[in-house]
C-alpha positions as CSV (number, residue, x, y, z in Angstrom):
1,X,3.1,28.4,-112.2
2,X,3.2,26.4,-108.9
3,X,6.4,28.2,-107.9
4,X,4.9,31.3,-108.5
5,X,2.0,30.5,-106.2
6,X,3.9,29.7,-103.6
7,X,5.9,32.9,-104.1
8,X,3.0,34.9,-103.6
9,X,1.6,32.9,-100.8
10,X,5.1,33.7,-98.9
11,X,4.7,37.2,-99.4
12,X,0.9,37.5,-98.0
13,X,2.4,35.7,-95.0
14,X,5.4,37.8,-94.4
15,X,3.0,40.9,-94.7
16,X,0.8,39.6,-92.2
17,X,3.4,39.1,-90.1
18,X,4.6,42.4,-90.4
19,X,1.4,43.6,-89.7
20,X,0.8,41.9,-87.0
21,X,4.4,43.0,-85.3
22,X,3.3,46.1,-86.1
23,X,-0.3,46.2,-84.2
24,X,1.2,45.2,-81.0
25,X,3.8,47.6,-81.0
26,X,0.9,50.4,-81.8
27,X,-0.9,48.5,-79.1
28,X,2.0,48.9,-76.8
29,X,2.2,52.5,-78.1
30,X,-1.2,53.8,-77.1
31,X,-1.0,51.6,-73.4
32,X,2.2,53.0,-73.0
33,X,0.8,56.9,-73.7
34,X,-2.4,55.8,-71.3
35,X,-0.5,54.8,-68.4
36,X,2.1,58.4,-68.9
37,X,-0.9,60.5,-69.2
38,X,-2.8,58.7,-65.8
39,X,0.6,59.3,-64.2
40,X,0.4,62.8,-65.4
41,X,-3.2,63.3,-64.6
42,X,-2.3,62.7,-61.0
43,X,0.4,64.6,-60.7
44,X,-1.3,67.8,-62.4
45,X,-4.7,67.1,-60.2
46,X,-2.4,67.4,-56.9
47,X,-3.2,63.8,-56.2
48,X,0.7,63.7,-55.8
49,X,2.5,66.3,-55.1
50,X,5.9,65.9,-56.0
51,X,7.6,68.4,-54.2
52,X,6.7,66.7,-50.7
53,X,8.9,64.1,-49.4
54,X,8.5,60.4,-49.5
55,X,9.8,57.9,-47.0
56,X,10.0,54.8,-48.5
57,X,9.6,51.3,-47.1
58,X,12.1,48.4,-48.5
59,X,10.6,45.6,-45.9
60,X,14.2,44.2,-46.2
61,X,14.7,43.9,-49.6
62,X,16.8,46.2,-50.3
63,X,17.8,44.5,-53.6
64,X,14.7,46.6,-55.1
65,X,15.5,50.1,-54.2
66,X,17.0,51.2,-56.9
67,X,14.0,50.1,-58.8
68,X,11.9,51.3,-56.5
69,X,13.5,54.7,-56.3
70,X,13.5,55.3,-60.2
71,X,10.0,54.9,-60.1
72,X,9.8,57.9,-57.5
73,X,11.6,59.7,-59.9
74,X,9.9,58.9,-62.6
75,X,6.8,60.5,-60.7
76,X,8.2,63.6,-60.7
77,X,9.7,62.9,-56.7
78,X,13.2,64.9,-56.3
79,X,16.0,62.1,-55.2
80,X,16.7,64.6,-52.5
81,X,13.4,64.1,-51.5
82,X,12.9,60.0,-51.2
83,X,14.2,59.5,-47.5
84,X,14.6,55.5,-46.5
85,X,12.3,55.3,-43.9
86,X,13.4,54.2,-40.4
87,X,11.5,53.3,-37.5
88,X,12.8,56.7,-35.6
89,X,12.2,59.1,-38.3
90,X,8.2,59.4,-39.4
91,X,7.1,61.9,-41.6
92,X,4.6,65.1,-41.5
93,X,0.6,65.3,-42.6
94,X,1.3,65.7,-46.5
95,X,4.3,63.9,-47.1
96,X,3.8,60.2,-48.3
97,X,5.4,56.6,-48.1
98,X,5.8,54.2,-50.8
99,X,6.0,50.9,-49.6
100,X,7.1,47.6,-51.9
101,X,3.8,45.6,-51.9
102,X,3.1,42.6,-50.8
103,X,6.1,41.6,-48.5
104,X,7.9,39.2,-48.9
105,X,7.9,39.2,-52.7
106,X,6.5,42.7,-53.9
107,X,5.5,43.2,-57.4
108,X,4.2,47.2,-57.1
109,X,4.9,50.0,-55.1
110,X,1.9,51.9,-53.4
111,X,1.8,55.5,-52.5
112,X,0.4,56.2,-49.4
113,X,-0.4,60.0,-48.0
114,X,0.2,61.1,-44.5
115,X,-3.0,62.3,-43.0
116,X,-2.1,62.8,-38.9
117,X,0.7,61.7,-37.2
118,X,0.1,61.4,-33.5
119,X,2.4,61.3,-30.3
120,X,3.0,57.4,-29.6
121,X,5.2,55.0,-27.6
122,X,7.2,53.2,-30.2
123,X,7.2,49.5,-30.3
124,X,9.6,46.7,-31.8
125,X,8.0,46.4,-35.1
126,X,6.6,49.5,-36.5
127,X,8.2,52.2,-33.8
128,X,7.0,55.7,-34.0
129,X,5.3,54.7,-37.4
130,X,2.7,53.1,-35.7
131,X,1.1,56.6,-35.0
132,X,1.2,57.6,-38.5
133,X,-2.3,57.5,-40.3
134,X,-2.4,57.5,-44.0
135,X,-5.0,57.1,-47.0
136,X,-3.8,55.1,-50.1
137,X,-3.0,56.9,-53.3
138,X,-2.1,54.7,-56.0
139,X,0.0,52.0,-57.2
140,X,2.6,51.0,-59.6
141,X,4.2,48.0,-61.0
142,X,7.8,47.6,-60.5
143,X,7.9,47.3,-64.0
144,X,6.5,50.8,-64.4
145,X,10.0,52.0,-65.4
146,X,10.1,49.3,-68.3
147,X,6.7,50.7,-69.3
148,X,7.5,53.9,-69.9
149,X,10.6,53.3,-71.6
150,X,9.2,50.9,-74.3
């Protein structure tokens, strides 16, 4: 009789296991689908449009532009379209920049929209960037990719 018990108290306790395994992956699940569909929402709301091009900003590390880059693309950005930004080379009103946030150890990137770019002297740190005004768009993690892959 004792064996028995203890036979049955294993299987309650494997089945709570299992359901507990199986309400975080429905957790993961419906945050996973959330995060897609706010993606989505901003893409079909022409708070990014994909077809514009994007300069993006590595602040040195270019160790993370693959990442960062995937992410782009995973917004809906053509590759021909993400264009390494250089000090020289600034964008037009309606493109955007992505920038890895907060040098020197970024954990997001943040879309930024071009608003006006105006005529400027370059200098040593931001050169002809330094007349581009922008308004923020958005963030991601850097783990978005792992996000909406699980």
């Amino acid at each position: 009789m004792m064996t028995r018990e203890k036979g049955k108290a294993r299987q309650i306790i494997e089945r709570l296991r299992f359901e507990e395994f199986k309400v975080l992956w429905v957790i993961i699940a419906i945050g996973t689908i959330f995060y897609i569909g706010v993606v989505m929402e901003q893409i079909e709301t022409g708070k990014i449009d994909p077809e514009k091009n994007v300069y993006l900003f590595l602040h040195g590390r270019d160790d993370l532009k693959e990442k960062a880059e995937n992410i782009l693309i995973a917004l809906g950005f053509p590759e021909q379209n993400i264009i390494v930004a250089s000090s020289e080379n600034v964008g037009s009103v309606g493109d955007y920049m992505a920038m890895l946030w907060r040098p020197p150890r970024p954990d997001q990137i943040k879309i930024q929209l071009i608003t006006e770019v105006k005529d400027v002297e370059p200098d040593k740190m931001f050169g002809l960037w330094k007349g581009v005004l922008k308004k923020d768009i958005d963030s991601f993690p850097l783990s978005f990719i792992k996000t909406i892959c699980f």
